[in-house]
C-alpha positions as CSV (number, residue, x, y, z in Angstrom):
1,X,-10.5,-13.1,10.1
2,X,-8.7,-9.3,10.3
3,X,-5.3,-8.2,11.6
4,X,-4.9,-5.1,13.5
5,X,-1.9,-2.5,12.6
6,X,-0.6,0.8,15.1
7,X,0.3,2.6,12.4
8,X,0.4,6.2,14.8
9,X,0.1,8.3,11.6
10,X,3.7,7.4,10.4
11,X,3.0,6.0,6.9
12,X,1.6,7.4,4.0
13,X,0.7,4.2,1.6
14,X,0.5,0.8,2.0
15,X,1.2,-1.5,-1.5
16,X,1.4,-5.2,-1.7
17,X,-0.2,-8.0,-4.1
18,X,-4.0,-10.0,-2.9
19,X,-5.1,-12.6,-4.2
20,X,-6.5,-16.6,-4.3
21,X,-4.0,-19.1,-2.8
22,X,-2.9,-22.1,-4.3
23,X,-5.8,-24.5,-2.7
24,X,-9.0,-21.8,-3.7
25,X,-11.9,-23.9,-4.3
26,X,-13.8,-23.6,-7.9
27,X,-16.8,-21.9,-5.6
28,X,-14.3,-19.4,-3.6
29,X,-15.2,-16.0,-3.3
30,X,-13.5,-13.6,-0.9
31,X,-13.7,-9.8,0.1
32,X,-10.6,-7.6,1.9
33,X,-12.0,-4.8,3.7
34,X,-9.4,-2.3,4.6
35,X,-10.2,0.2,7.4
36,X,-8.1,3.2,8.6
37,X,-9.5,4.5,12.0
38,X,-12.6,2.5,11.4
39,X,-13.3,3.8,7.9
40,X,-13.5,1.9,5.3
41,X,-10.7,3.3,3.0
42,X,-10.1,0.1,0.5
43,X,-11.9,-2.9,-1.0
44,X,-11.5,-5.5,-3.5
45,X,-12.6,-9.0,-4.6
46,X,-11.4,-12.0,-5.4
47,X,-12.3,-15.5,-7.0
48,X,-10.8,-19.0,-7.8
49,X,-8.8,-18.2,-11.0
50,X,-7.6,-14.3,-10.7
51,X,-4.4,-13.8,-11.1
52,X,-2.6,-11.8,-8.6
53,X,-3.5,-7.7,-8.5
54,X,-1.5,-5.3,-7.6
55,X,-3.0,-2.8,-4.9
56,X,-2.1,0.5,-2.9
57,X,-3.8,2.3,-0.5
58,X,-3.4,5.9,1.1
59,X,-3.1,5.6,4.9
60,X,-2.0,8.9,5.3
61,X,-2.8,10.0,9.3
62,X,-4.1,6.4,9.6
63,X,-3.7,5.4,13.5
64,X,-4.8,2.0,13.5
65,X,-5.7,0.0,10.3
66,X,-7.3,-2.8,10.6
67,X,-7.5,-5.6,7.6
68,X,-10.6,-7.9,6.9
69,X,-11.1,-11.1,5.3
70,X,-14.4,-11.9,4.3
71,X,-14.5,-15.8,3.1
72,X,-17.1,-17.2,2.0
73,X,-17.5,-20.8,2.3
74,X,-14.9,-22.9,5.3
75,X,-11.7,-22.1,4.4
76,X,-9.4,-18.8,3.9
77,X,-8.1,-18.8,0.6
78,X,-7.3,-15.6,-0.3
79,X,-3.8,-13.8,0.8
80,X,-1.8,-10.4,0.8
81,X,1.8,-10.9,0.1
82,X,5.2,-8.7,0.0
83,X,2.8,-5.7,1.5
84,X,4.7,-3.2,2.9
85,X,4.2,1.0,4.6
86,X,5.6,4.0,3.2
């Protein structure tokens, strides 16, 4: 699963809260992947129990950032929320 952003170089961060939905599984495991101009420029994990984290990344220049769930297992259960560009 991955969304696509056109950033055209206009932000400088991006900062939001990841982390496990309400249904994660015991077993869940999950992976973002964050990629400015197909770069990897951010990653993190997260597994049934974490607590929400905090997170910020530099898109400086950034054209097109593209973000990547990794699930493991049948269902997406992990989430960014209130993200937002500077």
């Amino acid at each position: 699963v991955h969304a696509l952003y056109n950033l055209d170089g206009r932000y400088t961060k991006l900062t939001g809260l990841y982390g496990p939905t309400d249904h994660a599984s015991v077993n869940f495991v999950s992976t973002i992947n964050i990629y400015g101009d197909n770069e990897l420029i951010w990653t993190a994990e997260s597994k049934y129990g974490d607590m929400p984290q905090g997170f910020e990344v530099n898109v400086t220049g950034v054209t097109q950032l593209r973000i990547e769930f990794e699930k493991k297992g049948t269902r997406d259960y992990l989430a960014i929320v209130d993200a937002s560009f500077t």
